[in-house]
N, C-alpha and C positions, 0 to 999 in steps of 0.2 A: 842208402838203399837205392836200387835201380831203378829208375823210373819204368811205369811197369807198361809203359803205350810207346816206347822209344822202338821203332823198326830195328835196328838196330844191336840189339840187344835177344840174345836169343833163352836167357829165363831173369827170374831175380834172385833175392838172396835165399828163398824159402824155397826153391825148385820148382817154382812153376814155368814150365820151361814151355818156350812156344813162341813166335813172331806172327799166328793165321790170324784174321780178324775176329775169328770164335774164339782164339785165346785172349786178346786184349777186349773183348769185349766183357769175360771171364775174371778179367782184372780190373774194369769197371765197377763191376758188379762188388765183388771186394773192398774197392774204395769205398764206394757207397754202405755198405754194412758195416766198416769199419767205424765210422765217423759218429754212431750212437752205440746202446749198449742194447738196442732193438733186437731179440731172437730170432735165428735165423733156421731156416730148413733149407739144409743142403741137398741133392736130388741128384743122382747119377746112379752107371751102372756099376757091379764090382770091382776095383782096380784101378779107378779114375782118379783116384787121388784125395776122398772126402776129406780125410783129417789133417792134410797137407795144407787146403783152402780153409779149413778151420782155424790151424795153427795160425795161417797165414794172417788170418781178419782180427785173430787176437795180438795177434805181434803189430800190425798198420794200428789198431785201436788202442784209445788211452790208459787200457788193463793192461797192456803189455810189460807191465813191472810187476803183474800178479801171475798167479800160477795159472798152468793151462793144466787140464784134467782132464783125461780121456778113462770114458766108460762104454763099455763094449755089452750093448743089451741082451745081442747073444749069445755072448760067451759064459755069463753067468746064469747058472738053473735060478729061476722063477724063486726058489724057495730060499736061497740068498742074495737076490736083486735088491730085495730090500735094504738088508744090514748094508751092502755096497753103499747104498744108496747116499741112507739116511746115521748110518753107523749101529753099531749096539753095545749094550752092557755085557761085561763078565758076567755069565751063568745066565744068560736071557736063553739061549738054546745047547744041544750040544753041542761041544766046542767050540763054545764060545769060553776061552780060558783068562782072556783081556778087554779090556775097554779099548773098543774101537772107533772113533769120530766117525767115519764114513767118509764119504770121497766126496759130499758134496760139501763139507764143512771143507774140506784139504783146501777147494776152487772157489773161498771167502774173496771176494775183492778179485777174483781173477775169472776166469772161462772154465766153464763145465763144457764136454764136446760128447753128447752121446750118441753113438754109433749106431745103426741099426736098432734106431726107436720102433720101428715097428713091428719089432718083435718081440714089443713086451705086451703083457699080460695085460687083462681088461683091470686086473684089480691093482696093478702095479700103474696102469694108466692112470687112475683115479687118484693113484698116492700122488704121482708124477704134476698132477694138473693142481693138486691143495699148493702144493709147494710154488709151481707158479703164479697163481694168485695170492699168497701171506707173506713166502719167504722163512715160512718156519720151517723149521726140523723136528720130530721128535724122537728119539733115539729107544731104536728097538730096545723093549726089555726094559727102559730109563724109567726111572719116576720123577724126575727133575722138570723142571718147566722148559717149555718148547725154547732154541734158539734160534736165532735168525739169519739167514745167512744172505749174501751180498753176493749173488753169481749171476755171469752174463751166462745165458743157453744156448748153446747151438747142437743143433740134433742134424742126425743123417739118415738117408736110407734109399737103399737102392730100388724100395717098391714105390707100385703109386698107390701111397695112400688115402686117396679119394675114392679110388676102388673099394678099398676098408672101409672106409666111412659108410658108405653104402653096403657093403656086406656085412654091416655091423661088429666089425675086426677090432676097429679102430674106433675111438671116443672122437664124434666131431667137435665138441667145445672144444678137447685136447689139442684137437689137428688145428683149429683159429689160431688158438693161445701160441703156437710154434711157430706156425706159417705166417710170421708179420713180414720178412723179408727173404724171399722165396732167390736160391740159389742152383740153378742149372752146371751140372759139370758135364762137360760135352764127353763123349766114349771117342777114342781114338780114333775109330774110322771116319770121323768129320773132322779130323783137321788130320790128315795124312801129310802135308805138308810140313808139317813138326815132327815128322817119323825119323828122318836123317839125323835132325839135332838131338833126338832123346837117342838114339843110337848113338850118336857120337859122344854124349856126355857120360850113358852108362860105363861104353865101352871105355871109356877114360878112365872111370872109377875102378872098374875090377880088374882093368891089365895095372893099375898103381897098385890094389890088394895082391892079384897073383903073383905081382912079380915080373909081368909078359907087357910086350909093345900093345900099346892100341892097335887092336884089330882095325883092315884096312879093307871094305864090303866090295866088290866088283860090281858093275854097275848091275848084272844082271840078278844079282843076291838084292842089292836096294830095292830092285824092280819087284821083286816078287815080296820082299818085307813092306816094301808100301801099300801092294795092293793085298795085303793078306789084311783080315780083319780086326785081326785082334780082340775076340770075345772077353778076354781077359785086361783089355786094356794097358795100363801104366807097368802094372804087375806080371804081367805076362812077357810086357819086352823085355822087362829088367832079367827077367828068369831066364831068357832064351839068349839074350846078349852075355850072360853069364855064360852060358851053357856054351856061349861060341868062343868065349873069351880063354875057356877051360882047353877045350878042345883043337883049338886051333894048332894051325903047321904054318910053318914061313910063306909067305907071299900072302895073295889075297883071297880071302873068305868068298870061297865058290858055293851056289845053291844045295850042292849034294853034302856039306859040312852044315848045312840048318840039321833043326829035330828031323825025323823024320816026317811027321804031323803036322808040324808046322809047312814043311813044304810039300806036301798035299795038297793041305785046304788054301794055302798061298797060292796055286797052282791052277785051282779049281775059280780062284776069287778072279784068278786075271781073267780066266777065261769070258766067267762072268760078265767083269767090265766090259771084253768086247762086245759082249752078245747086248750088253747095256748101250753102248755107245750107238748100234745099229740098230738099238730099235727105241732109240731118242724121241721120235715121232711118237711113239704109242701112244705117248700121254697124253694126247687126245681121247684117243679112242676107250683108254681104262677110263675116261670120268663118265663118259657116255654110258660104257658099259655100268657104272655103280649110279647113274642115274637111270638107267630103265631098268635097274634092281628095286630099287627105292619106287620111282612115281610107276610103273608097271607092275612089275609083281609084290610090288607092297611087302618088300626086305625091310628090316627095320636097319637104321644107321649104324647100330649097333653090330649087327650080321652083314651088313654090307661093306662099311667103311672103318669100321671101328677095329674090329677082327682083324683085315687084312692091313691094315697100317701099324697094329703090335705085332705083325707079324714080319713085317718092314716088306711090306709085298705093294704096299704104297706110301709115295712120296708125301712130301707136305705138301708141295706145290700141285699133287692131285687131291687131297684135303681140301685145298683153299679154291679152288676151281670149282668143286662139288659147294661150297659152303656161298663162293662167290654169287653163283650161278642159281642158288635157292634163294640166295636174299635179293634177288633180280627178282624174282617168282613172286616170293612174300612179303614185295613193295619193301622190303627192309626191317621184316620183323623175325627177330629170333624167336620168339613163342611162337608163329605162325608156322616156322619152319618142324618143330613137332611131329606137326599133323602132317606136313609134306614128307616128312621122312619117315613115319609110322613110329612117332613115338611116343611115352604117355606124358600126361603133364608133369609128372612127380620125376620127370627126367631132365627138367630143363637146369640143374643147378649143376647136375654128372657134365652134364651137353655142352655149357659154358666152361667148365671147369675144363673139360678135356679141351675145347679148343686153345683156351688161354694157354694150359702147361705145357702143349707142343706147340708152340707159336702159329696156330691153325687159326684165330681168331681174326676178323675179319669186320671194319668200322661200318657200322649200318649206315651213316650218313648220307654216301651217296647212292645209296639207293630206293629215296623216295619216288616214284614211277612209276606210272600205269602196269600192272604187273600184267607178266604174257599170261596165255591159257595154258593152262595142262598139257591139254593132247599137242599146242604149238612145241612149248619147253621138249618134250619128248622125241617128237618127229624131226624140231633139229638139230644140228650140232651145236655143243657148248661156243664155239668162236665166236658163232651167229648170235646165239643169244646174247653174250657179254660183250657183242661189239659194241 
């Protein structure tokens, strides 16, 4: 196997393909999971690769001579999740013509990976949560005595299910029992840097399927494929490196042979970045502004900072400024900060949790200190106060 922190080396055996420090950081993380048989919740957006990093942690892990099991929560209606599940008896429903084990007896001694858990049912939660605390089975329709089975878990999903918990979606016992070793997959537009290599690998792959030379990008087609976004991720370039591989004429792949679509909103993104790059300074000026939303007009955190950062209208590093800059305020208390940011008590467990899972979170330690005034915090600038 490749060592998976080697600069050097631009994926490993399982396609985690990538040299940025978010991707070796990504393959720490793996190490580390790999090493017990601790459940894991994988967390990314569509197309990043979830069951790729599953696979992955089962193949490094000492299950990797047992079966790896992939269930897709949903792709299967509600009303057969279960039989999936758990299996069933011949004649337990209609059409039911056979004895079926179920997929989680197949992943005995090996990895169950289920896919977009959070789009199961409250009642298919409850089945989902017995089984991880017994390890039994009982097979739909069966009168036979419960089995036991022997499966590592790992679950995925592209929501944030914390949100659930609090909208009552999601079973929080359920979300503890999963979430013992919490898995970030980064969306391609943080590590753009690996965009060249996953092109060069795909495009390797399907000019050997079609038949055709590896496609050869102009630097100005790279240019606008790095800074296009990629909302679709992993998935999205494989389909459009495809589409180029397909299409393609001799010489090199110029921007007017992309989708159309794609080179739009590639088009649009670079623009973007400039307009980004010249106005670098702001981020001063946006923490200010979400600080005299919050301590002036008493915006709660939520409407103020919360909103516009799922909406990627702000950075982490304007996050951590605002969070820095209140626990200056609040002598270094995060329950204190609440009140500072208009929020209610019964919010402080959402408050922590979002900071921690965007790496927003910030050590109160050093800031035991005569806290400033209100109206000082307000009148000046963040620099001043956090000098």
């Amino acid at each position: 196997m490749i060592t998976p922190n080697c600069p050097s080396e631009p994926f490993d055996a399982h396609g985690l393909i990538g040299t940025t420090d978010i991707m070796r950081s990504l393959h720490d993380d793996i190490d580390s999971a790999s090493r017990s048989s601790a459940k894991v919740l994988l967390t990314g957006e569509t197309g990043v690769g979830k069951e790729v990093v599953a696979n992955t942690i089962h193949q490094r892990s000492a299950r990797h001579g047992g079966p790896f099991v992939t269930i897709n929560c949903a792709g299967v209606p509600d009303s057969l999740l279960e039989s999936e599940f758990f299996g069933h008896s011949r004649g337990s429903f209609t059409g039911a013509v056979r004895d079926a084990p179920g997929l989680l007896r197949q992943a005995h001694r090996g990895t169950v990976f289920l896919d977009e858990v959070g789009e199961m049912s409250l009642r298919m939660q409850a089945l989902l949560l017995r089984f991880l605390e017994t390890g039994e089975l009982q097979t739909v329709g069966g009168t036979a005595s419960r089995s036991t089975v022997d499966a590592r878990v790992i679950t995925a999903t592209n929501r944030d299910l914390l949100d659930d918990v609090y909208a009552k979606t999601f079973r929080q016992d359920l979300y503890y029992r999963l979430n013992v070793f919490h898995v970030r997959i980064p969306p391609l537009r943080e590590r753009k840097k690996d965009i060249g290599l996953l092109i060069d690998h795909y495009g390797r792959i399907f000019a050997a399927q079609y038949g055709k030379p590896a496609p050869v990008l102009s630097p100005a087609t790279l240019d606008l494929l790095t800074a296009y976004p990629w909302p679709g991720n992993i998935r999205e370039l494989k389909n459009v490196i495809e589409r180029v591989v397909v299409t393609m004429t001799e010489g090199a792949v110029e921007p007017q042979q992309l989708p159309p679509d794609v080179l739009k909103r590639a088009l649009a993104a670079r623009g973007e970045q400039a307009a980004r790059t010249q106005l670098a300074g702001s981020h001063q000026h946006r923490v200010d502004a979400l600080l005299e939303r919050m301590l002036v007009r008493k915006e709660t955190f939520w409407d103020a900072v919360y909103a516009a950062f799922m909406r990627r209208d702000l950075t982490r590093d304007d996050v951590r400024s605002v969070i820095r800059i209140g626990l200056k305020q609040s002598n270094g208390s995060y329950r204190m900060l609440l009140d500072r940011f208009n929020m209610g008590a019964d919010d402080y467990k959402r408050f922590l949790g979002f900071l921690k899972q965007h790496d927003c979170h910030i050590p109160f330690q050093g800031f035991r200190a005569a806290a400033i005034p209100v109206r000082d915090l307000v009148s000046r600038r963040p620099s001043e106060i956090s000098a």
